[in-house]
C-alpha positions, 0 to 999 in steps of 0.5 A, spaced: 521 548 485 516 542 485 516 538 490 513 530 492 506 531 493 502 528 498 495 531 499 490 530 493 490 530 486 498 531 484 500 536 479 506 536 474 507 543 474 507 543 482 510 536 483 515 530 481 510 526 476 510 518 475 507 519 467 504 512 467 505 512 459 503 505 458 497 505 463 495 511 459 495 509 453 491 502 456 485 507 459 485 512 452 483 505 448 479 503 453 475 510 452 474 510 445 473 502 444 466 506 449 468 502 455 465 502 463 472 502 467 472 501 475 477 502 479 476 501 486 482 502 491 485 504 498 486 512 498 492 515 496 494 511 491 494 516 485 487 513 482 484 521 481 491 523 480 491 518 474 485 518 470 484 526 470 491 526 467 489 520 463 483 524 461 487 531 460 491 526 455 485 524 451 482 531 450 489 532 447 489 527 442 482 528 440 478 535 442 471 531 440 471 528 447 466 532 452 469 530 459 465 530 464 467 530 472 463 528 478 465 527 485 460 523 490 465 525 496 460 529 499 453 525 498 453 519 502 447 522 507 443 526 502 436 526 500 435 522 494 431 529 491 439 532 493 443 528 490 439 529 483 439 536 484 447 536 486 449 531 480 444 536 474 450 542 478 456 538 477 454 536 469 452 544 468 458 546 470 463 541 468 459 542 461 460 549 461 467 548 463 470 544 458 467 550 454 472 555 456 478 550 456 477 551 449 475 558 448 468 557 445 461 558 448 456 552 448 449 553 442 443 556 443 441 549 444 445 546 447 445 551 453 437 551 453 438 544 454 442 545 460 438 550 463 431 547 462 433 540 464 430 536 470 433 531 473 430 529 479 431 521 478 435 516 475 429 514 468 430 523 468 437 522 468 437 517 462 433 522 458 438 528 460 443 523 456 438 521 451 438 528 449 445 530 450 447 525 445 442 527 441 443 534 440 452 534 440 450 529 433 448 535 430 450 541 434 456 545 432 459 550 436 464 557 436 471 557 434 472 548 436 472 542 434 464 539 435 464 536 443 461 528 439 462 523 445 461 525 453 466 521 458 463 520 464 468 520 470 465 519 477 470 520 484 469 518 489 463 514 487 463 511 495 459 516 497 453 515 493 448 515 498 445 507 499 438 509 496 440 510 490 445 506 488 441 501 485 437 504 481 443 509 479 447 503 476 441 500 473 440 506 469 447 506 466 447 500 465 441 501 460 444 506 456 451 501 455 446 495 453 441 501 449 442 500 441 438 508 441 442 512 447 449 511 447 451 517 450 455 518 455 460 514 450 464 511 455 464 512 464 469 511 469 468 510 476 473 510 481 473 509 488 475 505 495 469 500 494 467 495 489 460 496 486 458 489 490 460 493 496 456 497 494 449 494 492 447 493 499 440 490 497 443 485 492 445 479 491 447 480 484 451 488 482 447 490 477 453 493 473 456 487 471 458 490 465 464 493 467 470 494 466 475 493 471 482 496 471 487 496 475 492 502 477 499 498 479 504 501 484 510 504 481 516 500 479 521 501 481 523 504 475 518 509 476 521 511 483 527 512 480 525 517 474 520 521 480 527 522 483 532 523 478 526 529 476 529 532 483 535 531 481 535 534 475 532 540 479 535 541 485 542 537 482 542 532 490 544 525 487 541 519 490 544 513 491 541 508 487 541 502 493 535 508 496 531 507 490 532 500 491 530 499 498 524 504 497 521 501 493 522 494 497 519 496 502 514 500 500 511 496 494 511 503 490 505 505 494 505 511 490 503 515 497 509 512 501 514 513 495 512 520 495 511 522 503 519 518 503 521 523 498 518 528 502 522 526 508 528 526 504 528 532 501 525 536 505 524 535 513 532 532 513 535 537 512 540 533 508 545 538 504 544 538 498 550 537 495 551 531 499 548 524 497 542 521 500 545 514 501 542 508 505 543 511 512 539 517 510 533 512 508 533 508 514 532 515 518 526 517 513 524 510 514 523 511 522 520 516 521 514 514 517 513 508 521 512 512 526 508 518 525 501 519 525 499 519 518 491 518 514 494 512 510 498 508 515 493 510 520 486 509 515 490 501 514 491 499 521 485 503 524 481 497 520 485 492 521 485 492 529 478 492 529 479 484 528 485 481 531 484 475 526 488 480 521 494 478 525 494 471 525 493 471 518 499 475 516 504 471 521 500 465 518 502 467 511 509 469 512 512 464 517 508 459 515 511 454 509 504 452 508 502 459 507 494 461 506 491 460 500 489 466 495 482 467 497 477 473 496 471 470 498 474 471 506 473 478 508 480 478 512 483 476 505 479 480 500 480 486 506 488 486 506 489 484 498 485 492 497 489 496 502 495 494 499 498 489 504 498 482 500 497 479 493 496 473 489 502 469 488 504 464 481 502 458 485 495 462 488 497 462 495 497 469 499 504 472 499 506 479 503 508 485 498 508 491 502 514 490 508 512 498 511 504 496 512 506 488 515 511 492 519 505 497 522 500 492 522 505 488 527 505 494 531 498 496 531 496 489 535 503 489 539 502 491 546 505 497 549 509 493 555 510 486 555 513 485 562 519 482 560 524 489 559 527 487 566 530 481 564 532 483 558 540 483 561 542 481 566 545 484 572 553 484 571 551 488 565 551 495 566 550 499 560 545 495 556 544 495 549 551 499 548 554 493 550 553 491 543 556 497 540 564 496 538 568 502 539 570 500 531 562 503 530 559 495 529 554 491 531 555 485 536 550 482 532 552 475 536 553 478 543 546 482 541 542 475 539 545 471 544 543 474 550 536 475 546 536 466 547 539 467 554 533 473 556 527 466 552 531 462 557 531 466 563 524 468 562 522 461 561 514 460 561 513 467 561 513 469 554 508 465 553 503 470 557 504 477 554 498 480 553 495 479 547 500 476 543 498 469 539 503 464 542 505 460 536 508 468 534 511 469 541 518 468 538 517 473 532 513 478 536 519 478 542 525 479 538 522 485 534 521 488 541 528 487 544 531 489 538 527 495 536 530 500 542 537 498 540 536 500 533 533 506 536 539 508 540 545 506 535 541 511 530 540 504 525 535 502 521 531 495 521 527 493 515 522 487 515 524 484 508 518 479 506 518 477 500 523 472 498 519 466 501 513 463 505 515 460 511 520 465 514 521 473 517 527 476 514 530 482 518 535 487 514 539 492 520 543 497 518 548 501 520 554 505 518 553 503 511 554 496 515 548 491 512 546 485 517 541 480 516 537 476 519 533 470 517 526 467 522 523 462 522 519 457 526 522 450 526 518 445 522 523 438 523 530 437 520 529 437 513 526 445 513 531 446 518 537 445 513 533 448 508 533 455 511 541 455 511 541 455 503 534 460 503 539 464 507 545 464 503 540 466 496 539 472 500 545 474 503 548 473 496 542 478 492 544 482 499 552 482 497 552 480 504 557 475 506 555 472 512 548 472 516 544 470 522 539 463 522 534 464 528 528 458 528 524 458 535 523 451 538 515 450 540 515 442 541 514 439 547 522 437 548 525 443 544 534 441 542 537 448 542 543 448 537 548 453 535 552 452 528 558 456 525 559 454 519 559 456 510 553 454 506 553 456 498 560 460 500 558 464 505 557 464 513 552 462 517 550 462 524 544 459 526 540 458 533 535 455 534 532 458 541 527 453 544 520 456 547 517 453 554 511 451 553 509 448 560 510 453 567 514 448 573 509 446 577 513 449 583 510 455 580 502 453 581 504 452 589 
């Protein structure tokens, strides 16, 4: 039995596969028309996986192709003489095998070229090549078709050490500018730097001949055919709104997909004659954003380091203003390579991954805001059970009002949580409060950012119930009420019939409101929850 594979290189015979048909036949072509292909992206988004089987496909259609395969992964702290000395190993022995992939043994000639061969620097290395190019123009070879034209694949290429980057780039620069040396015939380098990051001691990359591909998460026609292949094996359907949402909230991160393909096949224990449905997912869902896993942990690690990652991601999706698309600040440059955002149609910053926004919020959240103890006030003996109708529904008004009544009641106080920009404060303490009731309802709760700049949509679901919720912070009459009809697109998308408008009042002399009533034929209750701004002056006494 096959399963979703999460740990290195995925194989199709040990697991469910996304073919990427269209992106092979784009890496074949670029191949034979002789190309320098990068890729560089964040670990665990299927790069190795892709261009081996890419590789595998083009050995397939035309056996003249001599793939070579390297990794630096091990070679960042090695001596230059080592790292020669370990790249003659890895050429030998993958020449060697490529041989054997075929059933045939290598010349005379070509195997005393490989044996006698030394490469000890980067001018040794453009002569191997110049001979290696040389001798299969004119060598022939046992029981195959003659190998004519190498593919250089290089994984990994990050952990080439710093000393010899620079030269190592120049040389295969040389060979694709060189009328003479025109093997290898075409190199691929894959890693989670760009070859600028990586030319420390250079203003200018001297590898400006390359190619740039980029390897796109899987649509969400992908993750539906990676999950109707399980299906065909074990017979367990999923609801189609599971694939839906899993590929909303993850971007079809290929790691993501594949670790909530694991959760919900494997560590649920959902029968498999039972459909997996939307109540499935929200648990799956949990449970990924709270453990401990080399992506989420890689991604939020970094950022942390920098709190204005925060201010950034709030700015981008609560601001109507929104950021601007720039890759010349680091900040910007950082989180469109994780994944976490992208360039829009109108060149502004848009947030593509509600999983990793919603991590990355946690990761800067403290652990205790102080005001827990107000949450409720004293006549109310169960908490967030109060919530919860005996009918097995959410009490979303009574849950948000006493959300606004708790901002009344703490007043200025929830402008000193700790480590918490105060412009995001609103924001910030609704997740908090409505986080441990989701938990104990058993619901699930789902950032949902891609409908538009300048708001923060929660989805809750429960039940098989969906209730949405629209953030904002208010922005003056005319953007107040168009938020009103941005919710009623999104309730219409969802097939939701009524929704919940919350807008945090930061002005000096805030209105609160609240309205009932029908935008676009579905209904709407909105409130607008003022935030105090100055502690009482009785208090300073």
């Amino acid at each position: 039995m096959r399963t979703f594979g999460t740990h290195g290189i995925v194989y199709p015979d040990k697991n469910y596969v996304v073919p990427r048909t269209e992106e092979t036949r784009n890496f074949i072509r670029r191949v034979i028309e002789g190309k320098y292909i990068v890729l560089f992206a964040p670990r665990q988004t299927g790069k190795t996986t892709f261009f081996r089987m890419a590789l595998d496909a083009l050995t397939t259609e035309d056996p003249t192709y001599l793939p070579i395969q390297l990794d630096f992964q091990t070679m960042r702290n090695v001596a230059p003489s080592i790292f020669y000395d370990q790249l003659k190993y890895m050429i030998n022995k993958q020449i060697n095998r490529a041989f054997q992939i075929h059933s045939s043994n290598p010349s005379e000639s070509l195997i005393q070229l490989i044996e006698n061969a030394t490469i000890t620097d980067h001018l040794s290395l453009v002569r191997f090549f110049d001979s290696l190019g040389g001798l299969l123009n004119i060598d022939s070879h046992e029981q195959t078709s003659n190998f004519k034209r190498v593919v250089l694949l290089i994984d990994e290429f990050d952990g080439i050490p710093q000393s010899v980057v620079s030269d190592f780039l120049y040389s295969l620069r040389q060979i694709y500018l060189s009328t003479e040396i025109k093997c290898p015939h075409s190199v691929g380098i894959v890693g989670v730097k760009s070859i600028a990051q990586l030319d420390y001691d250079r203003s200018i990359s001297p590898f400006n001949i390359q190619d740039e591909f980029r390897l796109p998460n899987f649509t969400v026609k992908q993750v539906g055919e990676l999950f109707s292949q399980y299906t065909d094996e074990i017979g367990q359907t999923i609801d189609q709104e599971v694939i839906q949402i899993l590929h909303k909230q993850t971007a079809g991160q290929p790691f993501l997909v594949n670790r909530l393909g694991q959760i919900l096949t494997e560590e649920m224990s959902i029968p498999k004659t039972e459909t997996i449905t939307i109540s499935h997912f929200a648990k799956a869902h949990t449970h990924l954003i709270e453990e401990k896993n080399t992506n989420i942990s890689h991604l939020t690690t970094n950022i942390r380091k920098d709190r204005s990652y925060e201010t950034i991601l709030m700015k981008i999706f609560t601001s109507d203003e929104g950021v601007r698309y720039n890759l010349h600040n680091n900040q910007i440059n950082e989180l469109a390579t994780y994944g976490v955002i992208k360039k829009g149609e109108d060149s502004m910053c848009e947030i593509v991954n509600p999983i990793y926004l919603y991590c990355i919020i946690q990761a800067f959240k403290p652990a205790i805001n102080g005001l827990e103890d107000d949450y409720f006030t004293d006549d109310n003996i169960t908490g967030y059970r109060t919530f919860l109708t005996s009918t097995g529904h959410i009490d979303l008004v009574g849950l948000i009002e006493n959300f606004r009544d708790f901002v009344a009641r703490a007043g200025y106080r929830i402008l000193q949580v700790p480590e918490t920009p105060q412009e995001y404060v609103g924001q910030h303490l609704l997740l908090t409060y409505l986080e441990p009731f989701i938990q104990i309802i058993g619901g699930g709760m789902f950032l949902e950012v891609q409908t538009g700049r300048g708001k923060m949509d929660l989805l809750i679901t429960h039940n098989q119930n969906k209730y949405v919720i629209e953030i904002k912070i208010w922005r003056g009459e005319n953007r107040y009420q168009a938020g009103k009809k941005q919710l009623a697109a999104y309730l219409k998308s969802e097939l939701a019939t009524e929704g919940y408008y919350i807008v945090f009042d930061h002005r000096s002399e805030p209105e609160p409101r609240e309205e009932k009533e029908s935008v676009e034929n579905v209904m709407i209750r909105s409130y607008v929850i003022p935030v105090i701004q100055d502690q009482p002056s009785s208090a300073t006494n």
